[in-house]
N, CA, C and O atoms as a printed pandas DataFrame, in Angstrom:
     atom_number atom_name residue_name chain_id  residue_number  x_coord  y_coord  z_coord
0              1         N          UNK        A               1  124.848   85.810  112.811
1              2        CA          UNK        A               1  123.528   86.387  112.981
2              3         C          UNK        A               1  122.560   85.311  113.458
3              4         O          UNK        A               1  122.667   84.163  113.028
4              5         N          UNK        A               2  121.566   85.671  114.384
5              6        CA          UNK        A               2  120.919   84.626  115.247
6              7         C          UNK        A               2  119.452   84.604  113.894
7              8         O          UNK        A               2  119.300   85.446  113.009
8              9         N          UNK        A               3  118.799   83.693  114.087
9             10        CA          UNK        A               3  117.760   83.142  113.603
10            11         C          UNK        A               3  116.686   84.449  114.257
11            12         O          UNK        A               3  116.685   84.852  115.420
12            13         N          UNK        A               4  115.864   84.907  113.184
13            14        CA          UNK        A               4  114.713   86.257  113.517
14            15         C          UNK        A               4  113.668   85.280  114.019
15            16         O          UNK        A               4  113.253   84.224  113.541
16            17         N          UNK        A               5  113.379   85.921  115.081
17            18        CA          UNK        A               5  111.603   85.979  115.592
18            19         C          UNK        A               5  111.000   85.745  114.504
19            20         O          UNK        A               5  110.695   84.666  113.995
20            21         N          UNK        A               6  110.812   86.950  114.105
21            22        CA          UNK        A               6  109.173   87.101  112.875
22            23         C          UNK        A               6  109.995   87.962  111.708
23            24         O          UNK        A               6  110.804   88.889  111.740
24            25         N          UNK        A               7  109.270   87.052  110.506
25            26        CA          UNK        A               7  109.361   88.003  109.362
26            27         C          UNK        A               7  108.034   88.430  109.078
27            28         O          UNK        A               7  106.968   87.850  109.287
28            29         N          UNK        A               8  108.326   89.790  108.451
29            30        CA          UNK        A               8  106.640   90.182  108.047
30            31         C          UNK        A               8  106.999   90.520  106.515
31            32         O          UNK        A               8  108.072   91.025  106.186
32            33         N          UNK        A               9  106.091   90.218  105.722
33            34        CA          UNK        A               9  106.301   90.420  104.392
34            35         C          UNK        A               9  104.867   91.315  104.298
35            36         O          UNK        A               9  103.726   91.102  104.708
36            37         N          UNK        A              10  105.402   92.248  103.668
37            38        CA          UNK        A              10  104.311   93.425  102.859
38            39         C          UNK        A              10  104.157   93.403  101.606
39            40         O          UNK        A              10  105.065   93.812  100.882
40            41         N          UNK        A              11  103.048   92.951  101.116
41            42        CA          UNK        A              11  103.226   93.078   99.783
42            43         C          UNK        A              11  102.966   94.103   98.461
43            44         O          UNK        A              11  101.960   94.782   98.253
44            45         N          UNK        A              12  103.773   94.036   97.912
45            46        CA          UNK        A              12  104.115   95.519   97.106
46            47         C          UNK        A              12  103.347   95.425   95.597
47            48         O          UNK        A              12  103.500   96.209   94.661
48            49         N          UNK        A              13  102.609   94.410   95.639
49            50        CA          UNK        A              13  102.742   93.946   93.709
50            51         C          UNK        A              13  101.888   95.128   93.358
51            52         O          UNK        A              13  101.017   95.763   93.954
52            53         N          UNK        A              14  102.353   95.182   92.379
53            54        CA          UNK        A              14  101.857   96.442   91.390
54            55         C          UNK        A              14  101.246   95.851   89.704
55            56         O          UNK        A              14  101.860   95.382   88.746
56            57         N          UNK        A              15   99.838   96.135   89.920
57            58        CA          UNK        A              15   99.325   95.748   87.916
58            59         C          UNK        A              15   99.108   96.891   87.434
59            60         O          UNK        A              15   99.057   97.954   88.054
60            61         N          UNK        A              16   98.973   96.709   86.302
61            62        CA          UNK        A              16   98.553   97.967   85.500
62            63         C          UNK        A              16   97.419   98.568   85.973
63            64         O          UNK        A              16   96.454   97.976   86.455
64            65         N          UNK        A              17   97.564   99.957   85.806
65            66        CA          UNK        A              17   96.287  100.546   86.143
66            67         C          UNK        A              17   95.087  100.235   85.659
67            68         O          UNK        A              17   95.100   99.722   84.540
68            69         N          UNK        A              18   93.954  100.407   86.217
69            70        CA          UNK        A              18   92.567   99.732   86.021
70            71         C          UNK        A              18   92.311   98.092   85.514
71            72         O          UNK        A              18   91.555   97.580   84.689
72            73         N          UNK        A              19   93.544   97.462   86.631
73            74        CA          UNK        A              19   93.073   95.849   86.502
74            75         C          UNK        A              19   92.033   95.940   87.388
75            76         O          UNK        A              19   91.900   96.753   88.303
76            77         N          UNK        A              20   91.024   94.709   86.924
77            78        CA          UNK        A              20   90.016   94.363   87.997
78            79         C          UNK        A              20   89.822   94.521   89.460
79            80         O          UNK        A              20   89.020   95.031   90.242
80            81         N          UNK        A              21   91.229   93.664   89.465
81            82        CA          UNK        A              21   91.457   93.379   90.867
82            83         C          UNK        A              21   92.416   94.231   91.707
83            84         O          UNK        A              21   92.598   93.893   92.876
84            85         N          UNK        A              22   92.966   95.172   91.274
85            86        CA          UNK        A              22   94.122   96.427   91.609
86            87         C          UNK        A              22   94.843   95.592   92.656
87            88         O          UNK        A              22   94.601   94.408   92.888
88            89         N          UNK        A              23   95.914   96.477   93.366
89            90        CA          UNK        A              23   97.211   95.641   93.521
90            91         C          UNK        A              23   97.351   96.530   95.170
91            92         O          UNK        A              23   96.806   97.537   95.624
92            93         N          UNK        A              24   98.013   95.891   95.521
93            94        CA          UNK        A              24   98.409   96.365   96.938
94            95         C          UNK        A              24   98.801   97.640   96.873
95            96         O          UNK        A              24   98.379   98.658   97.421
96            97         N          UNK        A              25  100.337   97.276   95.546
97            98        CA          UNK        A              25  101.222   98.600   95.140
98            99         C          UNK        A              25  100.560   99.725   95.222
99           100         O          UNK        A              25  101.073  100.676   95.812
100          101         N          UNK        A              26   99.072   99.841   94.542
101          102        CA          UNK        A              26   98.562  101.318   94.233
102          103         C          UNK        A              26   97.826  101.823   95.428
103          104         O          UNK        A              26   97.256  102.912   95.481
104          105         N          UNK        A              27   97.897  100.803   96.527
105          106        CA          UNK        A              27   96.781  101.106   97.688
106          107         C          UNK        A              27   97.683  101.685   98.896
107          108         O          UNK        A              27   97.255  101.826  100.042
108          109         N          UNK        A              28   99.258  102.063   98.392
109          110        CA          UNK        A              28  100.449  102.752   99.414
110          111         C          UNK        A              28  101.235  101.976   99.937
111          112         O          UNK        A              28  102.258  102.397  100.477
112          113         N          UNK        A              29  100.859  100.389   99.880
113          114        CA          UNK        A              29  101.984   99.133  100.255
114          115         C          UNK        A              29  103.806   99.703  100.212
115          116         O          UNK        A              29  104.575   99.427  101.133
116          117         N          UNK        A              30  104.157  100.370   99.192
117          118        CA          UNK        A              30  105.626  100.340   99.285
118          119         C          UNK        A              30  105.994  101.625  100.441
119          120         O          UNK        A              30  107.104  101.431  100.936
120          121         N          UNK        A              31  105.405  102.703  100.895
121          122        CA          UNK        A              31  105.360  103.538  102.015
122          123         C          UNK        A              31  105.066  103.127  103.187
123          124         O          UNK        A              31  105.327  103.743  104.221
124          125         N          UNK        A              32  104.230  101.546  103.082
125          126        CA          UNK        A              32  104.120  101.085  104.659
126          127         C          UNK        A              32  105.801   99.867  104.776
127          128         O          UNK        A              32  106.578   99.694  105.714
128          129         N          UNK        A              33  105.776   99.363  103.591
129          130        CA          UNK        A              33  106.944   98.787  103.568
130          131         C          UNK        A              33  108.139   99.909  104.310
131          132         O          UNK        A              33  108.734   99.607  105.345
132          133         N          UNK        A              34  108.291  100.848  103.788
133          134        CA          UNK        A              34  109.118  102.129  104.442
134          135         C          UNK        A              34  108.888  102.270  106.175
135          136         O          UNK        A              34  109.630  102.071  107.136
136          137         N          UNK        A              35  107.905  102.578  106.071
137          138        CA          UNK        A              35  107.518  102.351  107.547
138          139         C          UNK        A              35  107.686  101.250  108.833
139          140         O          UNK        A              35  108.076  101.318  109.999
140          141         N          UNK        A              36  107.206  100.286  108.005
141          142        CA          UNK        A              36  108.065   98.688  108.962
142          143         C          UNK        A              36  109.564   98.498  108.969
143          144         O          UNK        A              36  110.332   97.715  109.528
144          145         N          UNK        A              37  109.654   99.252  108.349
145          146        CA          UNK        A              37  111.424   98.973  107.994
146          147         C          UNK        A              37  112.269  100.216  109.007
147          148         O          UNK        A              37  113.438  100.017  109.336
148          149         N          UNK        A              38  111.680  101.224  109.348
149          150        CA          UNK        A              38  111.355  102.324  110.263
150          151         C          UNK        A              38  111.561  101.718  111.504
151          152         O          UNK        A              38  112.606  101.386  112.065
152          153         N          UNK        A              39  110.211  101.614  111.892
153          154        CA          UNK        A              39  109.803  100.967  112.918
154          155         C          UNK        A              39  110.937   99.952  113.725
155          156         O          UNK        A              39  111.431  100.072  114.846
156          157         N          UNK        A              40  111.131   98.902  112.670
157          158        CA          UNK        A              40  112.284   98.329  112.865
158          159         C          UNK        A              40  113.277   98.634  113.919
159          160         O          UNK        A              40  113.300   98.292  115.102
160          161         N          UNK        A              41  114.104   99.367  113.209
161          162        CA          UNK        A              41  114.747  100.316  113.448
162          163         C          UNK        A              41  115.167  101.159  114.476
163          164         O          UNK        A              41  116.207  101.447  115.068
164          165         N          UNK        A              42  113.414  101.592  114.474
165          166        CA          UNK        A              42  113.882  102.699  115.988
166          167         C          UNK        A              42  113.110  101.928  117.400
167          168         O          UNK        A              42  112.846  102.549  118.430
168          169         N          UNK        A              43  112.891  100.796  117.235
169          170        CA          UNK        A              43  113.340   99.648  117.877
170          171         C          UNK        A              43  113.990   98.877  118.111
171          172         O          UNK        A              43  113.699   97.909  118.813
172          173         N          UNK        A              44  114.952   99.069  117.640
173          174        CA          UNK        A              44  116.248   98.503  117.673
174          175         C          UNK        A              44  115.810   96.950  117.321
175          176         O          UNK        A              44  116.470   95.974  117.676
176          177         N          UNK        A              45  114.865   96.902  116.736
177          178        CA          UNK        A              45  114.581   94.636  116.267
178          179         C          UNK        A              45  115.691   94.326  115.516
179          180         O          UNK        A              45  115.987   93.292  116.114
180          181         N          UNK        A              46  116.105   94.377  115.095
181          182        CA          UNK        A              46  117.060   94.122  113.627
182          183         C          UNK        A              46  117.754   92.675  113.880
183          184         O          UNK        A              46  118.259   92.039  112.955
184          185         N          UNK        A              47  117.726   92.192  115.307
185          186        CA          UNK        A              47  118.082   90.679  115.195
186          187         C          UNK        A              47  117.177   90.105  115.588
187          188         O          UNK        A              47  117.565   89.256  116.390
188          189         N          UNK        A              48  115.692   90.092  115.411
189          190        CA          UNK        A              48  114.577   89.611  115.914
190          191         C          UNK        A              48  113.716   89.714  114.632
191          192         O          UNK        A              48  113.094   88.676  114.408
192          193         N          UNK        A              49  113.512   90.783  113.671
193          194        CA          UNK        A              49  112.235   90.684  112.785
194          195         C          UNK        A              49  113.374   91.191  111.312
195          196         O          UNK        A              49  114.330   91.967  111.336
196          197         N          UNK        A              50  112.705   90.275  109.949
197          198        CA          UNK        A              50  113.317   91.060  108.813
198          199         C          UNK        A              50  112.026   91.511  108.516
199          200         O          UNK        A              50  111.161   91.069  109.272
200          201         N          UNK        A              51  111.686   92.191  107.716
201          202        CA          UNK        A              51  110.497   92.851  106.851
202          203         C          UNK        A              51  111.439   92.715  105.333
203          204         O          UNK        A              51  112.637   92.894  105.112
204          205         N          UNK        A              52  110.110   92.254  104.300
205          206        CA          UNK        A              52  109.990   92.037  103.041
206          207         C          UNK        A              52  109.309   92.659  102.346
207          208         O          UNK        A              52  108.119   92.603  102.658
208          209         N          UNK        A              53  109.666   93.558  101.076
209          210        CA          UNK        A              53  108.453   93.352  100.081
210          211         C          UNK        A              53  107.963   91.942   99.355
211          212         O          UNK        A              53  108.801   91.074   99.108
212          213         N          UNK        A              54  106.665   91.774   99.051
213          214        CA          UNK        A              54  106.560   90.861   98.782
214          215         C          UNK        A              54  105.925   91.043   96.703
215          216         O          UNK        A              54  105.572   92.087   96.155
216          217         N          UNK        A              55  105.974   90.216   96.334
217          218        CA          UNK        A              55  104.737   90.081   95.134
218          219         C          UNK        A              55  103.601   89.519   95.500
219          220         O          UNK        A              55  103.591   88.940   96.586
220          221         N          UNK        A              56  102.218   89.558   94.577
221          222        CA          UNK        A              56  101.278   89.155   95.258
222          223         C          UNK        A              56  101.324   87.988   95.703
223          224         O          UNK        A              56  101.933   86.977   95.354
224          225         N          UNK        A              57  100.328   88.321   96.848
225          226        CA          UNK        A              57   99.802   86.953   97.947
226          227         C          UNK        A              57   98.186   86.958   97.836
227          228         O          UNK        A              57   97.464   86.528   98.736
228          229         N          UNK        A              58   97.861   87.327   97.003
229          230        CA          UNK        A              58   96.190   86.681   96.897
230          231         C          UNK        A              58   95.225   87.483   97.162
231          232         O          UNK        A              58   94.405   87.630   96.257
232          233         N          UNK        A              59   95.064   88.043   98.109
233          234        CA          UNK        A              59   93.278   88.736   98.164
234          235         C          UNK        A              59   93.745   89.719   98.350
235          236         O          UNK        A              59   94.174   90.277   99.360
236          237         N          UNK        A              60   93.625   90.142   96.661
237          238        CA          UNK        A              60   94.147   91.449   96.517
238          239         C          UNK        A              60   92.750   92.865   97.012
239          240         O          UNK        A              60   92.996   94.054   97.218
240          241         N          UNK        A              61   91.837   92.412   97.055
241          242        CA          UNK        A              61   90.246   93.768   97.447
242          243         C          UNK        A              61   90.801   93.812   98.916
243          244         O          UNK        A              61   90.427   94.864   99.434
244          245         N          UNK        A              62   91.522   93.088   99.738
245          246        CA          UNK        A              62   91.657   93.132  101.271
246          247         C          UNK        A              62   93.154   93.868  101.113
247          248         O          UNK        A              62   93.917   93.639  102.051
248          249         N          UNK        A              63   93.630   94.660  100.121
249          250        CA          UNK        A              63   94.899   94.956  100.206
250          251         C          UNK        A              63   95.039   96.572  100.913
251          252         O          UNK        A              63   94.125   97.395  100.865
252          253         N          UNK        A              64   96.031   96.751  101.396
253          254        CA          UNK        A              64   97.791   96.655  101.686
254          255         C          UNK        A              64   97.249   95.326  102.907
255          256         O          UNK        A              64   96.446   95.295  103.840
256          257         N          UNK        A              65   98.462   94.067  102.085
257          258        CA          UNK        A              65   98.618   92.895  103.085
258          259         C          UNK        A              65   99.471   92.624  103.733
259          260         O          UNK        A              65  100.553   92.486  103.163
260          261         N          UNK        A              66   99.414   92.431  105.118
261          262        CA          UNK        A              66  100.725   92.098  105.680
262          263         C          UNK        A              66  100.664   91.075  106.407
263          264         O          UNK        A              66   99.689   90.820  107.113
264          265         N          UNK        A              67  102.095   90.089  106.293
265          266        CA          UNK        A              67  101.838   88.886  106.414
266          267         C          UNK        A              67  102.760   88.813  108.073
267          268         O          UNK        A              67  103.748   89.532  108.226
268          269         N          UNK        A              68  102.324   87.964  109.095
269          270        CA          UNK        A              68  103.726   87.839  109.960
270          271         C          UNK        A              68  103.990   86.898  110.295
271          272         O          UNK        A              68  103.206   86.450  111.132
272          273         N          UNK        A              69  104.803   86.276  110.041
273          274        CA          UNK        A              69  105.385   84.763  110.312
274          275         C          UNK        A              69  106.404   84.808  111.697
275          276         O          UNK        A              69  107.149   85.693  112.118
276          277         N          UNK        A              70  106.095   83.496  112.182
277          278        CA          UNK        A              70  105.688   82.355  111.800
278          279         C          UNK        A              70  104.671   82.300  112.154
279          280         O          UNK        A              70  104.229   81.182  111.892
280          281         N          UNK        A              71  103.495   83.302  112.969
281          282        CA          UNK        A              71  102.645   83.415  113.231
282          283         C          UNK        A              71  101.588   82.475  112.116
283          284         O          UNK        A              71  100.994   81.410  112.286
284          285         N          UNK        A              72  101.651   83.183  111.220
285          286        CA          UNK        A              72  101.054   83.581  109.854
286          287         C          UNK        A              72   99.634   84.145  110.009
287          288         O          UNK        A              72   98.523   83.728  109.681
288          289         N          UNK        A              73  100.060   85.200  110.604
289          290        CA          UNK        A              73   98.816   86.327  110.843
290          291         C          UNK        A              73   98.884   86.646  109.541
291          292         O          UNK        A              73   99.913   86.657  108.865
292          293         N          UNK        A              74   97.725   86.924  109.161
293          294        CA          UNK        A              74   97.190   87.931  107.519
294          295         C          UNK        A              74   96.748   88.755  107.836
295          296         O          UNK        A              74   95.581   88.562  108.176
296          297         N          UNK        A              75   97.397   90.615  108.016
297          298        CA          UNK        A              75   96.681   91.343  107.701
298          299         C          UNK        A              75   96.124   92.456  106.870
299          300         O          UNK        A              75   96.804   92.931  105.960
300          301         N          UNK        A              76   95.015   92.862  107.116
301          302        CA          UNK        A              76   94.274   93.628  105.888
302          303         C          UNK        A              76   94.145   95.305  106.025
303          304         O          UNK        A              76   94.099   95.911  107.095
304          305         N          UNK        A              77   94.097   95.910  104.676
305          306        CA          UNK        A              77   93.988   96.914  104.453
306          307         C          UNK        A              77   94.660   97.640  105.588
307          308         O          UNK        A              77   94.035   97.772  106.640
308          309         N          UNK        A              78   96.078   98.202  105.450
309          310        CA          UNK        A              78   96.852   98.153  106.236
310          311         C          UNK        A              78   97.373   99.713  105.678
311          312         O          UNK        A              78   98.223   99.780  104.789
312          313         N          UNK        A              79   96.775  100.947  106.292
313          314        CA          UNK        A              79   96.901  102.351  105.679
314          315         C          UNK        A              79   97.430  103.055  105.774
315          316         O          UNK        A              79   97.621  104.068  105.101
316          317         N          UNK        A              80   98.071  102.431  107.267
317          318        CA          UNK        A              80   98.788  103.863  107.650
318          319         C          UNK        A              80   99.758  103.781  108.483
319          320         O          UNK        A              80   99.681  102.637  108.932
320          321         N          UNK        A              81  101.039  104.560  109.186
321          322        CA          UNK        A              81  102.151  104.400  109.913
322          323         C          UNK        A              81  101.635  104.004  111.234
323          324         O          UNK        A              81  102.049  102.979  111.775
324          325         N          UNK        A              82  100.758  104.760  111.777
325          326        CA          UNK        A              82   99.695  104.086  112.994
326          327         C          UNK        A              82   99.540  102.751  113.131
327          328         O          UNK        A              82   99.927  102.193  114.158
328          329         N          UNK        A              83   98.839  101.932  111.912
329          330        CA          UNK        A              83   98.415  100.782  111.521
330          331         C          UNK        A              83   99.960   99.518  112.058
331          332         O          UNK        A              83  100.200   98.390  112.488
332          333         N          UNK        A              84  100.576  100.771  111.617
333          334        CA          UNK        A              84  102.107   99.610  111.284
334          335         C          UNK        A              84  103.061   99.803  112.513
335          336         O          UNK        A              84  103.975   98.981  112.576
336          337         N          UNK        A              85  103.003  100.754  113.504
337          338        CA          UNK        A              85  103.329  100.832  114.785
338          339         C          UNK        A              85  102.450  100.162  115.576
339          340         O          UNK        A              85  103.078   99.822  116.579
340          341         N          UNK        A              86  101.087   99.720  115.658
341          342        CA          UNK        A              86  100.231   99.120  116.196
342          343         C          UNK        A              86  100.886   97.162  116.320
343          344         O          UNK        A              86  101.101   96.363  117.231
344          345         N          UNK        A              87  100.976   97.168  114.829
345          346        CA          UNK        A              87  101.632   95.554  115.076
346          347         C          UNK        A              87  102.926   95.485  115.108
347          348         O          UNK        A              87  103.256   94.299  115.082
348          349         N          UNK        A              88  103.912   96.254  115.157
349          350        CA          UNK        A              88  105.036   95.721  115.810
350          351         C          UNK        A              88  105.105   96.419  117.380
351          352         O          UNK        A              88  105.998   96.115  118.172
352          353         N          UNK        A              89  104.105   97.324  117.674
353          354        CA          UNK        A              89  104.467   97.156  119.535
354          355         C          UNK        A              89  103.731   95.766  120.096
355          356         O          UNK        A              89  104.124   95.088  121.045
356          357         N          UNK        A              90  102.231   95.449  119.029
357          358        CA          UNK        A              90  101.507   94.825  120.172
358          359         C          UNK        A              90  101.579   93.345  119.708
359          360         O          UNK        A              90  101.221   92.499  120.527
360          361         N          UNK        A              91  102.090   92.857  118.229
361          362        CA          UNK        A              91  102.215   91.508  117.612
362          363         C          UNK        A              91  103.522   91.317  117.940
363          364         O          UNK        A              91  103.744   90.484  118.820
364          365         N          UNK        A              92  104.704   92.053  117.302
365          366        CA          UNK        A              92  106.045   91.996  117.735
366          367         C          UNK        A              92  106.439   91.761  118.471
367          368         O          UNK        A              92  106.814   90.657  118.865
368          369         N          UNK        A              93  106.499   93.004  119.029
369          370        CA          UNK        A              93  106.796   93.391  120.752
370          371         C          UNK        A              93  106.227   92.374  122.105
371          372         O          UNK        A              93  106.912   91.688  122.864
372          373         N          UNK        A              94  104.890   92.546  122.084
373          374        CA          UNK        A              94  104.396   91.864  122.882
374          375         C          UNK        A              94  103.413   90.471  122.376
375          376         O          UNK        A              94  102.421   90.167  123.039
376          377         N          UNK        A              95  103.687   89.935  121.533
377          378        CA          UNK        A              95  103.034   89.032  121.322
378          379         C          UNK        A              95  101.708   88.654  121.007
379          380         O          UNK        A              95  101.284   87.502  120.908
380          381         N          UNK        A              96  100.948   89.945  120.825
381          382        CA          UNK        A              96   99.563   89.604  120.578
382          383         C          UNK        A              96   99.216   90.308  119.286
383          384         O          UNK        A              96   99.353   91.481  118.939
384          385         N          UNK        A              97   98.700   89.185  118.644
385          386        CA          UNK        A              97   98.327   89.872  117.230
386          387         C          UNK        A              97   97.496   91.058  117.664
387          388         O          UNK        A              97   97.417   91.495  118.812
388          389         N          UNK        A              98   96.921   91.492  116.643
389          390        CA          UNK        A              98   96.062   93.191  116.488
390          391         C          UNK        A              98   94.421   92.672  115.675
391          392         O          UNK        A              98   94.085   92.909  114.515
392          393         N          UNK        A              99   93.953   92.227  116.306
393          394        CA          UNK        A              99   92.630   91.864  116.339
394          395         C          UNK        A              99   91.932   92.022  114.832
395          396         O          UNK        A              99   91.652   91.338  113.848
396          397         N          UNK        A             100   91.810   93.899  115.506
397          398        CA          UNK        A             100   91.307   94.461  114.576
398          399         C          UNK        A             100   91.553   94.635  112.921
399          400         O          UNK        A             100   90.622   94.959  112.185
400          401         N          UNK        A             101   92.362   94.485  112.622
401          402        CA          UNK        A             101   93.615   94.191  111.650
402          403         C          UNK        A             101   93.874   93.371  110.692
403          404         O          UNK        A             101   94.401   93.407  109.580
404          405         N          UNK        A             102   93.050   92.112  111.843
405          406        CA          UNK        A             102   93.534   90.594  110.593
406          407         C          UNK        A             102   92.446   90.767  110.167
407          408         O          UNK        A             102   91.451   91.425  110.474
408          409         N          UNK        A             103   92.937   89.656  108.922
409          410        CA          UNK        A             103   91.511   89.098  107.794
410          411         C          UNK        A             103   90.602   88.216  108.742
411          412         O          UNK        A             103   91.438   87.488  109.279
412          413         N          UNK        A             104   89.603   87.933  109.156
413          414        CA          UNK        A             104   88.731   87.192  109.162
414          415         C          UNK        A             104   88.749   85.790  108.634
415          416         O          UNK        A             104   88.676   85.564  107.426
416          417         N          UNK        A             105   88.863   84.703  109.679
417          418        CA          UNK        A             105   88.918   83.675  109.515
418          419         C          UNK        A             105   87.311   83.705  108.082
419          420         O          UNK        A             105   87.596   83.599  106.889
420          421         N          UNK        A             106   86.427   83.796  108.353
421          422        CA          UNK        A             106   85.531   84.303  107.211
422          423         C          UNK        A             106   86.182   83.580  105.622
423          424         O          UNK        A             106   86.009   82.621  104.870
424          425         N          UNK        A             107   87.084   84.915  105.802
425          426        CA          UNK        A             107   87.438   84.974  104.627
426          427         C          UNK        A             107   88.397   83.670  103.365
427          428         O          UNK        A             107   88.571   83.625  102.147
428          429         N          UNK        A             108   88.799   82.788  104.582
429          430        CA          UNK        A             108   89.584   81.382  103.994
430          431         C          UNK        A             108   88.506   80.243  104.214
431          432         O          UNK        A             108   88.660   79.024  104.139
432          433         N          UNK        A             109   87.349   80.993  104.513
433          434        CA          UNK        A             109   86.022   79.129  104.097
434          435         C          UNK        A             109   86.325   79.067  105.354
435          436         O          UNK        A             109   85.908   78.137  106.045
């Protein structure tokens, strides 16, 4: 098996209900995980990208996060099958992250 392009890790973590900071898990993360893994798929990537669930990765209020390496694009609030066909035709596929999508340099100082 050849060395992947990009991994993207989604992260799935799940806290108890009514933590402060709530969790990716409850914001639909493991259905977009389903979805990249989809996507995948009926793109035939499977020797180019793995997709991960992940545990948390940190800014959890900006969640469902998805990460894509080696890029290391961060992106945010990530809702929907749309969302997740958007970055593997136009980050994946063609190489350009999804603008709209990432976190905001902002947001790391």
């Amino acid at each position: 098996m050849a060395k992947p392009k990009y991994h993207v890790l989604v992260c799935t973590n799940n806290r108890p209900p009514g933590h402060p900071r709530g969790s990716c898990g409850e914001k639909g993360s493991n259905q977009l995980l389903t979805h990249f893994m989809s996507e995948v798929e009926k793109n035939n990537l499977f020797a180019e990208v793995i997709v991960t669930g992940s545990t948390c990765v940190g800014p959890c209020p900006l969640g469902p996060v998805v990460i894509v390496y080696p890029d290391g694009t961060w992106y945010q609030k990530i809702t929907s099958a749309e969302d997740v066909e958007v970055i593997v035709k136009e980050h994946i596929q063609n190489g350009k992250p999804v603008d709209r999508l990432k976190v905001p340099d902002a947001v790391w100082g």
